[in-house]
C-alpha positions as CSV (number, residue, x, y, z in Angstrom):
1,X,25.7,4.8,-19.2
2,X,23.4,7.0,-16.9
3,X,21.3,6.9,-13.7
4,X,19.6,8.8,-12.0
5,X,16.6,8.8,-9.5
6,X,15.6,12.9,-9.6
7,X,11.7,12.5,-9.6
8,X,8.8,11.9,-8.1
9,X,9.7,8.5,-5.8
10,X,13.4,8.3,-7.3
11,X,15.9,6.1,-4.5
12,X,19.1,4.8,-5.6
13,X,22.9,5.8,-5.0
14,X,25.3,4.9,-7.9
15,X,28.3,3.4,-6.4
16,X,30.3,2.1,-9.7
17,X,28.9,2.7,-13.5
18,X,31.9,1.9,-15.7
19,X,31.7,-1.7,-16.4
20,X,28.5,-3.1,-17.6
21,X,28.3,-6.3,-16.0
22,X,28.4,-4.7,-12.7
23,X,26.7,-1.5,-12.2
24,X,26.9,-1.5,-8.7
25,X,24.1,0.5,-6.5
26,X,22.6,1.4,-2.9
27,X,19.6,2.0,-1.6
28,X,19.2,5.4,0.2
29,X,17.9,5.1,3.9
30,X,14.5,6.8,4.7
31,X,15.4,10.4,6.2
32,X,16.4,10.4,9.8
33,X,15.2,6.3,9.4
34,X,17.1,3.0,9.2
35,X,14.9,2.0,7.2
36,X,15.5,1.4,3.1
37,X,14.3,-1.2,0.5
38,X,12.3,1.0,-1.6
39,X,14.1,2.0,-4.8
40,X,13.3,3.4,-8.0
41,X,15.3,5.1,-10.7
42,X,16.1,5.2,-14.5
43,X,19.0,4.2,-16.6
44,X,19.8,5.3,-19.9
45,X,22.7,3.5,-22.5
46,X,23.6,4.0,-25.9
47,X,24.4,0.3,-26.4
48,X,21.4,-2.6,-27.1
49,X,23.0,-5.3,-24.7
50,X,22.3,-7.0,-21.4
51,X,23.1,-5.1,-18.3
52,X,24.0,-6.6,-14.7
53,X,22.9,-4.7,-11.6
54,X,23.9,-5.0,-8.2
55,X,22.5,-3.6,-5.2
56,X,25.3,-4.3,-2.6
57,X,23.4,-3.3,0.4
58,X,20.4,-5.2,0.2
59,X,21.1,-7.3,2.8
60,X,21.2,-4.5,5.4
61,X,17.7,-3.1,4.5
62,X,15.1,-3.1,6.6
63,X,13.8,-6.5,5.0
64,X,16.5,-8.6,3.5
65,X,14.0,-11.9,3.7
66,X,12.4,-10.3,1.2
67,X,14.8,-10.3,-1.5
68,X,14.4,-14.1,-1.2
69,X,12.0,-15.3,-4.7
70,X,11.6,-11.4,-5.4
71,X,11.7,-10.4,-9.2
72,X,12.8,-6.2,-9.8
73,X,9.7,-4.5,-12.1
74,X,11.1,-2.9,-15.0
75,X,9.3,-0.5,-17.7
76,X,10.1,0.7,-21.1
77,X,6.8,3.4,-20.6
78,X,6.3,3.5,-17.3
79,X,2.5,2.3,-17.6
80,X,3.4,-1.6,-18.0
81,X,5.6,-3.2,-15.1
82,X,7.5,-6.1,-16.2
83,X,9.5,-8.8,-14.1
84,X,12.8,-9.1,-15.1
85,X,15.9,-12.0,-13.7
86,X,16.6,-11.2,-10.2
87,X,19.2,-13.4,-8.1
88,X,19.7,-12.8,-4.1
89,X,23.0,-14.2,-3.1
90,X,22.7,-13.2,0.7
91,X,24.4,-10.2,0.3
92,X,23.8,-8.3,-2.9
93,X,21.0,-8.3,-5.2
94,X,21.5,-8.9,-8.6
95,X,19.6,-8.2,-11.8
96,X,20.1,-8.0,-15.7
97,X,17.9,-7.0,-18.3
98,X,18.6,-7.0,-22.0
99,X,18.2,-3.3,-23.3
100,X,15.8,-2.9,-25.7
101,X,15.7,0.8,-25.9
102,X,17.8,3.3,-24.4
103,X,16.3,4.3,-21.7
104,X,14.2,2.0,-19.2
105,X,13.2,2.9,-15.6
106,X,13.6,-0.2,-12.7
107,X,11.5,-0.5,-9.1
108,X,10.9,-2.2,-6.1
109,X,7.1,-2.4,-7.3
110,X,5.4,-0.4,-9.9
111,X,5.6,3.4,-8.4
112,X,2.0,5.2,-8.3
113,X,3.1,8.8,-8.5
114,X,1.8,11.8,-6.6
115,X,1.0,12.9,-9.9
116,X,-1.5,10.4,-10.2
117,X,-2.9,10.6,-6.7
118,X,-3.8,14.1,-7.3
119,X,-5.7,13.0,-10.8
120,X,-7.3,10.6,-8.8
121,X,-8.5,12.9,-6.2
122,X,-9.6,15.6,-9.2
123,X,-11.2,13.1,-11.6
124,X,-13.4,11.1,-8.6
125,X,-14.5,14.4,-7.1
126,X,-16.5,15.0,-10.5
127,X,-19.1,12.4,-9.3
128,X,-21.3,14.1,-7.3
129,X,-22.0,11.6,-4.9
130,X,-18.0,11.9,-3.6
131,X,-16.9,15.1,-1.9
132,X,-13.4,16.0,-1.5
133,X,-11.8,17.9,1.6
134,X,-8.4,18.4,3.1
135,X,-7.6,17.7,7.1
136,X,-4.4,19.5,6.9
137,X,-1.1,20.0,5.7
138,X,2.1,17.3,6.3
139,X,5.9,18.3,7.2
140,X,6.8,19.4,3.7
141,X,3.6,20.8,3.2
142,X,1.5,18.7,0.9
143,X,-2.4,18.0,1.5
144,X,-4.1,15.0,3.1
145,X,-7.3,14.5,1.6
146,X,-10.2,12.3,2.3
147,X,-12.9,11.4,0.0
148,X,-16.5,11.3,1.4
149,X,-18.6,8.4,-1.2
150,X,-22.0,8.3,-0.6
151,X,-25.2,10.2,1.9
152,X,-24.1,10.9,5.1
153,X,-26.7,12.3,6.6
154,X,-28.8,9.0,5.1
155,X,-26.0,6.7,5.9
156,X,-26.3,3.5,8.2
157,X,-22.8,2.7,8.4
158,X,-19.3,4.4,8.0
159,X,-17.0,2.2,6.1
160,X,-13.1,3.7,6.6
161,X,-10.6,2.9,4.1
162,X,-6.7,4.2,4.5
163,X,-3.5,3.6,2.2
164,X,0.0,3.9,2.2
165,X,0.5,4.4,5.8
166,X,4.0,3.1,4.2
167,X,5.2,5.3,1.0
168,X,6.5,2.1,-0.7
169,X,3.7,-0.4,-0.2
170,X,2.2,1.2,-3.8
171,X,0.1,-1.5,-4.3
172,X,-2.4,-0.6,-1.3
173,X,-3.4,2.9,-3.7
174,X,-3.5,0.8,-6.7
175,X,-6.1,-1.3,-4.4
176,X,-7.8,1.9,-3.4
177,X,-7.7,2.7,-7.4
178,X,-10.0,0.1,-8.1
179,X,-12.1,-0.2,-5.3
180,X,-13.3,3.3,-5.9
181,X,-13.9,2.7,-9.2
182,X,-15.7,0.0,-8.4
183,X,-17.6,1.9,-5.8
184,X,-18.7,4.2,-8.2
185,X,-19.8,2.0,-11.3
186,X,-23.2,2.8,-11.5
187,X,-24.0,-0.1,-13.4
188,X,-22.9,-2.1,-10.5
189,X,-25.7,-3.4,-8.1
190,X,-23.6,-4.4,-5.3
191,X,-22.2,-0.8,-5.3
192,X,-25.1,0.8,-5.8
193,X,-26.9,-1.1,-2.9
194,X,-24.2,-0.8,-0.6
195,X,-24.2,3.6,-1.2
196,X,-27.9,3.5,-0.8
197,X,-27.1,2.8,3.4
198,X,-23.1,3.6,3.8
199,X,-20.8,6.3,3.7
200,X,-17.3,5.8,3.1
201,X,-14.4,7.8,3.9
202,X,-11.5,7.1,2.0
203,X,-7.8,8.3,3.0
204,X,-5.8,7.3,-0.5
205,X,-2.7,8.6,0.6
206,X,-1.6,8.4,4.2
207,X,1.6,9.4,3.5
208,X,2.4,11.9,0.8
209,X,6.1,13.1,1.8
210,X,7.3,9.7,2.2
211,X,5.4,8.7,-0.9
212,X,7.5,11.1,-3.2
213,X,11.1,11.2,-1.4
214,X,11.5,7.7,-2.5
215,X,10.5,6.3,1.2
216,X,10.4,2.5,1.9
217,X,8.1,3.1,5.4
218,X,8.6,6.8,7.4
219,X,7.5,9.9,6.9
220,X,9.6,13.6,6.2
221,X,10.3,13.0,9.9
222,X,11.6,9.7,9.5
223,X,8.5,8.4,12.0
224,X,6.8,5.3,10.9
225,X,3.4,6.1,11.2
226,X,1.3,2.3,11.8
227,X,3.3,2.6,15.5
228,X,1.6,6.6,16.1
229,X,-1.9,6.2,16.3
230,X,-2.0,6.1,20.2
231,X,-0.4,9.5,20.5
232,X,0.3,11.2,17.1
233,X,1.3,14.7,17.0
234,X,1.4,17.6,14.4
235,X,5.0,17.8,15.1
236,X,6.6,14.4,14.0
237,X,2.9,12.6,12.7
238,X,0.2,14.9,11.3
239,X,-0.7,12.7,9.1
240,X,-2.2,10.1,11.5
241,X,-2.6,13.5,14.0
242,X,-5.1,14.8,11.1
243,X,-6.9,11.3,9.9
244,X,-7.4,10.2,13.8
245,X,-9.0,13.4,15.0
246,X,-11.3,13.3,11.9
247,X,-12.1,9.7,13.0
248,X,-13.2,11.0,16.4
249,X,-15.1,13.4,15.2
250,X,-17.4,10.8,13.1
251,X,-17.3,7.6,13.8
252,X,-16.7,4.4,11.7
253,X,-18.4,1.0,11.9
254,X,-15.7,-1.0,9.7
255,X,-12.3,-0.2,9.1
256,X,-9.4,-0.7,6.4
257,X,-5.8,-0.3,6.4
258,X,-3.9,-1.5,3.1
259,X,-0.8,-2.8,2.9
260,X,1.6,-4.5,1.1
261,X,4.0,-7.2,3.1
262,X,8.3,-7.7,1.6
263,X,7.8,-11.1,2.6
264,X,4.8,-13.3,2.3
265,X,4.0,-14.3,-1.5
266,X,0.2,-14.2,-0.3
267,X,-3.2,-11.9,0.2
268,X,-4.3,-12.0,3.6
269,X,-5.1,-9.4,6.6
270,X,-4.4,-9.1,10.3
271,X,-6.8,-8.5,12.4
272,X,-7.1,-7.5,16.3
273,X,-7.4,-10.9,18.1
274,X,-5.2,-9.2,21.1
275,X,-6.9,-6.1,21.5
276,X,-8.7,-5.8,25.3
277,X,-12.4,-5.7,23.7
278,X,-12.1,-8.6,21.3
279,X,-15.2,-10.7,21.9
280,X,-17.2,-12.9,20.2
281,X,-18.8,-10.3,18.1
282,X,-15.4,-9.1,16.8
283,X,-14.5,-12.3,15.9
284,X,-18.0,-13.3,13.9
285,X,-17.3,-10.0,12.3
286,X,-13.6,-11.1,10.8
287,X,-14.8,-14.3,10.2
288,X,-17.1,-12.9,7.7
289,X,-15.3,-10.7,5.7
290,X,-12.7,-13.4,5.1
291,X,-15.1,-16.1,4.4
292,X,-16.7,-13.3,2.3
293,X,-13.4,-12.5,0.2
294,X,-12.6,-16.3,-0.1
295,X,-15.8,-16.8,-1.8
296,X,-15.4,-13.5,-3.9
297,X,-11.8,-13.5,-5.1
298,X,-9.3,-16.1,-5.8
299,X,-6.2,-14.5,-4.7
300,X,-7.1,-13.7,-1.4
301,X,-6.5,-16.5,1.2
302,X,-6.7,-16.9,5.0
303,X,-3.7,-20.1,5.7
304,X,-0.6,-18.1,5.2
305,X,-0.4,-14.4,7.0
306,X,0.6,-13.3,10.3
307,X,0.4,-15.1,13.6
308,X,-2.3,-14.0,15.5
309,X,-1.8,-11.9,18.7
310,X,-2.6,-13.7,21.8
311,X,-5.1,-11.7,24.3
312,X,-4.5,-9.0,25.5
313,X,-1.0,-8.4,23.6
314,X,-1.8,-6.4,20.7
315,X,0.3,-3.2,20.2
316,X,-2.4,-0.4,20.2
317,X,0.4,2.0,18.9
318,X,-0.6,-0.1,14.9
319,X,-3.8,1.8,13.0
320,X,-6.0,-1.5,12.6
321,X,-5.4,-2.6,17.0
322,X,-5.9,1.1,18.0
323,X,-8.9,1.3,15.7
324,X,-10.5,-1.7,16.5
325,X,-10.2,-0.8,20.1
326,X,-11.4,2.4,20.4
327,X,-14.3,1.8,17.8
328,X,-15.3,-1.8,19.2
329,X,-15.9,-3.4,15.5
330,X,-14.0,-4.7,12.7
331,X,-10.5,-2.9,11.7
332,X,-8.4,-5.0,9.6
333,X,-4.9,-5.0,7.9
334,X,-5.1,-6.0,4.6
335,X,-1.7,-7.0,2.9
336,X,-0.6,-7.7,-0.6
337,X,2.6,-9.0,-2.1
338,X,5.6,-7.4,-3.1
339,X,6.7,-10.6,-4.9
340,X,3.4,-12.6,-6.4
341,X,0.8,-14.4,-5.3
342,X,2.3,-18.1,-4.9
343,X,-1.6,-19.2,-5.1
344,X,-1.9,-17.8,-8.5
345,X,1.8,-16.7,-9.8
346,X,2.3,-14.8,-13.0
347,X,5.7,-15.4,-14.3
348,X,5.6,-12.2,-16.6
349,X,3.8,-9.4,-13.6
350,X,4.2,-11.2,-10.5
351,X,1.7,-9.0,-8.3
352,X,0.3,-6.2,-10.1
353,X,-1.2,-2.9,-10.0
354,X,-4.0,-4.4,-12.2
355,X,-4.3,-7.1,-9.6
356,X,-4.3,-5.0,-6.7
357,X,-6.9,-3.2,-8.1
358,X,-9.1,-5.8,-8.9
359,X,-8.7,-7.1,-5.7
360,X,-9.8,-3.5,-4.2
361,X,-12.9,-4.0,-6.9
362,X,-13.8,-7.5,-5.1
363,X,-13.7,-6.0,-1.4
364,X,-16.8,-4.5,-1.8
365,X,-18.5,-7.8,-1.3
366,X,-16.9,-7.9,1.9
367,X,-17.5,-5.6,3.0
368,X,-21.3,-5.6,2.6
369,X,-21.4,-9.0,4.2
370,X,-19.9,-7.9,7.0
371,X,-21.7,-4.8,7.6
372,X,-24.6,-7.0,7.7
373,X,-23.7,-8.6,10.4
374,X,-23.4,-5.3,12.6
């Protein structure tokens, strides 16, 4: 038997690989972070029979509600993500898959590799309605890139969209995977009439470092970015440093952040009820995007989620408060599952990339709605 978690997004520690029945594992922290729950590697055997994992620190990581109903993904190709037997007992957590070839990789969620982003960010730039630039550089030296869709100049209104503020939550670039395409469907009349008066500016990946060191929520530095944006700096947060001063510099009418929650088997998004400026506006403004992506999409939902902050005690260190603060419009958190939609479960997937991205499809409509309303 072999593990090992050297590439792109790899986290796991082998504590114990002699007897099959109880590979035992760890999670590796964040750098400098308590944080850990993201893992990811690949395990090899020359024997077709069922093997028993067990991660034996999963009740110390940074989320151990979340292991409760949770299902590992496994893949034989790394392109399909399967859900395989998984058992919390309150301190370990325990899976087994029957081999049927002789290598297979396991993760928290199905990874989206930096290998990928950077297609992404190569193969949408060849429309020529998306121009693609770089703010800057992170701590270990990789790009962050935004994507300009549509007319600026002609523009009405600036749309902002931003993923992965936390590496592990892989879902939100799957999301942003589909909403561009989507976007950019030129047979698709909602898309085309919403580039005809808005720009958007799309940030796929907030956090590249964290992204491939196998990070559940921090950065190089260990910082988790969603508590920076009221004083980032190049030194521990040039990631939110970079995307914030660009922010400045152009404005925005509407704003995204995409997520993905450990615990909550639901779609919803948190909005900025306890930020000083929330008035009436703001509110008619949120109640028409969800209303919007009720009536759009099936797995998004607005009875389960976070509570709402009362007034006045919303933590303007998070992306969405800060933005809808300083911007005076709508800035929303948008979260996904790490588990499955308990609305609409699928025992075989749970959540999805292909779901995530079709949800990132349907928040055009939205989005348009909404930006009606301004």
């Amino acid at each position: 038997m072999y593990i090992t978690d050297n590439f792109d997004s790899g986290n796991i520690r082998v504590i114990a690989l002699q007897d099959p029945q109880d590979i035992q594992l760890e999670i590796k922290h964040d750098n400098q972070s308590e944080f850990f729950q993201w893992f990811h590697f690949r395990f090899e055997a020359e024997q077709a029979q069922s093997y028993q994992f067990h991660i034996i620190n999963a009740s110390q990581s940074a989320y151990p509600q979340g292991w409760q109903g949770y299902q590992v993904v496994a893949s034989y190709d790394r392109q399909q993500w399967f859900r395989i037997d998984t058992d919390y007992d309150g301190e370990q957590l325990k899976f087994s898959l029957a081999l049927e070839q002789s290598s297979v990789y396991f993760a928290y969620f199905a990874p989206y590799s930096y290998e990928r982003h950077l297609d992404l960010l190569q193969t949408i730039q060849q429309d020529p309605r998306v121009r693609l630039s770089t703010l800057g550089q992170t701590l270990d030296g990789r790009d962050m890139s935004l994507l300009q869709i549509g007319d600026a100049e002609q523009a009405k209104h600036k749309v902002w969209v931003m993923a992965r503020q936390h590496p592990g939550e892989t879902m939100a670039e799957w999301f942003v995977e589909g909403m561009l395409a989507t976007l950019l469907d030129e047979d698709n009349p909602l898309a085309k009439k919403l580039l005809e008066e808005t720009v958007f500016y799309v940030l796929p990946n907030m956090n590249p470092d964290g992204s491939v060191r196998g990070h559940l929520r921090t950065n190089a530095a260990g910082i988790n970015l969603n508590r920076e944006w009221q004083n980032p700096s190049m030194e521990h947060s040039p990631e939110v440093f970079l995307a914030r001063q660009k922010m400045l510099e152009l404005g925005g009418d509407l704003f995204l952040d995409i997520h993905g929650d450990e615990s909550v088997p639901y779609n919803f998004v948190a909005g900025c009820e306890g930020v000083p400026s929330y008035d009436a506006r703001h509110q008619l403004l949120e109640e028409t995007f969800k209303q919007a992506y009720m009536a759009i999409s099936p797995d998004f939902q607005d009875q389960h989620g976070y509570a709402k902050n009362k007034p006045g005690e919303a933590n303007l260190k998070i992306g969405a408060a800060w933005l809808g603060e300083q911007f005076k419009t709508l800035s929303y958190t948008i979260e996904m599952p790490f588990k499955d939609n308990a609305d609409l479960p699928d025992e075989d997937y749970g959540w999805s990339p292909e779901r995530a991205m079709q949800l990132g499809a349907d928040v055009l409509f939205p989005i348009k709605q909404s930006l009606a309303r301004l």
